[in-house]
Phi, psi and omega in degrees: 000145199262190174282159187283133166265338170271086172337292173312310158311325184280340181280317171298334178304291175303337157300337183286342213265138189304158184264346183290323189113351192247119224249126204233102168303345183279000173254014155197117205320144177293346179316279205345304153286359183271354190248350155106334183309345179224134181234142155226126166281098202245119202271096163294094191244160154237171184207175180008054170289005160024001158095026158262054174353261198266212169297165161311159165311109167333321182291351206265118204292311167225067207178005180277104167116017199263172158081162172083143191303315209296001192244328164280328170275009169250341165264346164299319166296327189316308222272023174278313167303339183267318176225075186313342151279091191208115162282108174228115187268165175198113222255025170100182194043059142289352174274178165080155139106002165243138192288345172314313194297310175312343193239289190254034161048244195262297212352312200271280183320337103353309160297308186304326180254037163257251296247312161294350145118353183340158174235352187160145199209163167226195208242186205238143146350312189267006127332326193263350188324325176244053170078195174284321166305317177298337185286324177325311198281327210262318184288326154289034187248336184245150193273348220254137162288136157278125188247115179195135217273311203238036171234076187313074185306299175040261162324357189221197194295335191259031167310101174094003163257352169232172199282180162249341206185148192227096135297142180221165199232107158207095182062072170106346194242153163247116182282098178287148145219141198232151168205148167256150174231147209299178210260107181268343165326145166088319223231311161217144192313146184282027169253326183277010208258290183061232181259041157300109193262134146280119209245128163350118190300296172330293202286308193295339170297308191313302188315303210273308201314313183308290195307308196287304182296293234263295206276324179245054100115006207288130132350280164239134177248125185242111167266130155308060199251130197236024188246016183124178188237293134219152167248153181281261216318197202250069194223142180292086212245174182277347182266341177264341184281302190303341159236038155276287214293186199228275157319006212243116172255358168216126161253123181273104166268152159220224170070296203267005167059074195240128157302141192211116170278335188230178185271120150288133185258128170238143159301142162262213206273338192245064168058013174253173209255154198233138184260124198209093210225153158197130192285075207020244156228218251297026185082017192274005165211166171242161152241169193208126201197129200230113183240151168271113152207178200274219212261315206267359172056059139313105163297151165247196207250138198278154173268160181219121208225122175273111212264141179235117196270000000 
């Protein structure tokens, strides 16, 4: 992206931005993005969607009529329209929790959200739930890449099908994205597993993060994290991860099914602020975040909008 030529613009830009830190798209006029001088970028994520086509049930005590992808793909079209930089992620456990999975395993799902346009996704425990085979069968299915960093397929059927790392491209930035997955020893059968090696979460966000800023030039760095939000023991979570890492500007979390009305803001290691946001489950919420940045793909500071479906 090339540099600002106009002084006076880069002094308005910085003026606009609020001293709370929260960047107010309505304080910055649109020429300003219609001339291209502003790029905003819109991250959309989901987590744990269990295999919830459609809505609760009306009867359903606290969920009723709520929820479900079919309810999740009209607002991702809005806001596709709406916002043609638009990323839409997903931190894991899509299988599982529905008779759809009893019928149709990965598969159909991987298809719907191939159709909704996913751009990357990484995997949940309950991915691993019918074996390997089944992620096998279910990844041809998808148009999107499955991204995971720290889980070494190598030794088994899914050797060379899913990623360690994704750059993706949207008006003009370049987007890193790495994902983690939570420790399946303990948590699912070695038979559902096989030889699947697990590598420390922490040294692989340092690895993939470094890389993505330092060797390829990224704009933005995203971690896919499927390890959780925190725990009272001593376990590696996205809130115990997050002021480790150096590059990293968003953790898309899952696992723990956690309600966020906002994004929790952390210092990372080297004082800058890091983003750690995650959308319960079963689609009954989204999360949404907006980033600004200038010509030279300079961030400015993001918004964050929670969608409750």
């Amino acid at each position: 992206m090339g540099e600002f030529t106009m002084s006076n613009r880069r002094t308005f830009i910085k003026q606009s931005i609020f001293a709370s830190g929260a960047l107010t798209m309505g304080a910055l006029p649109n020429e300003l993005f219609a001339s291209g001088e502003l790029v905003k970028l819109t991250v959309l994520h989901t987590n744990d969607m269990h295999c919830h086509i459609d809505p609760f049930a009306d009867s359903n005590a606290e969920y009723a009529g709520r929820g479900g992808m079919i309810r999740l793909a009209s607002l991702v079209a809005r806001c596709r329209a709406e916002n043609p930089n638009m990323l839409l992620l997903d931190a894991g456990d899509m299988f599982q929790g529905t008779p759809y999975f009893n019928y149709f395993k990965g598969d159909l799902m991987l298809k719907i959200m191939s159709k909704m346009g996913y751009d990357a996704g990484t995997l949940g425990n309950h991915e691993f739930d019918n074996g390997l085979g089944d992620i096998q069968s279910a990844l041809k299915c998808a148009t999107f890449p499955i991204i995971s960093s720290n889980y070494d397929f190598s030794d088994t059927i899914l050797n060379g099908q899913t990623k360690t790392h994704q750059i993706l491209k949207k008006g003009g930035l370049k987007i890193g994205i790495y994902g983690l997955g939570i420790e399946l020893y303990g948590l699912v059968g070695k038979q559902n597993y096989a030889e699947t090696r697990y590598y420390n979460p922490l040294e692989t966000a340092l690895k993939m993060e470094s890389m993505l800023k330092k060797d390829h030039g990224c704009d933005l760095v995203i971690c896919l994290s499927h390890l959780g939000y925190s725990y009272k023991q001593n376990k590696i979570s996205d809130k115990s991860l997050a002021p480790q890492t150096k590059y990293t500007d968003l953790i898309i979390g899952g696992h723990t099914h956690t309600f966020l009305d906002k994004p929790l803001v952390m210092k990372n290691a080297l004082g800058k602020p890091v983003l750690v946001n995650q959308a319960g489950w079963a689609a009954l919420a989204t999360g949404m975040i907006e980033f600004v940045f200038d010509r030279s793909g300079k961030m400015k500071n993001p918004v964050a909008i929670v969608n409750n479906l």
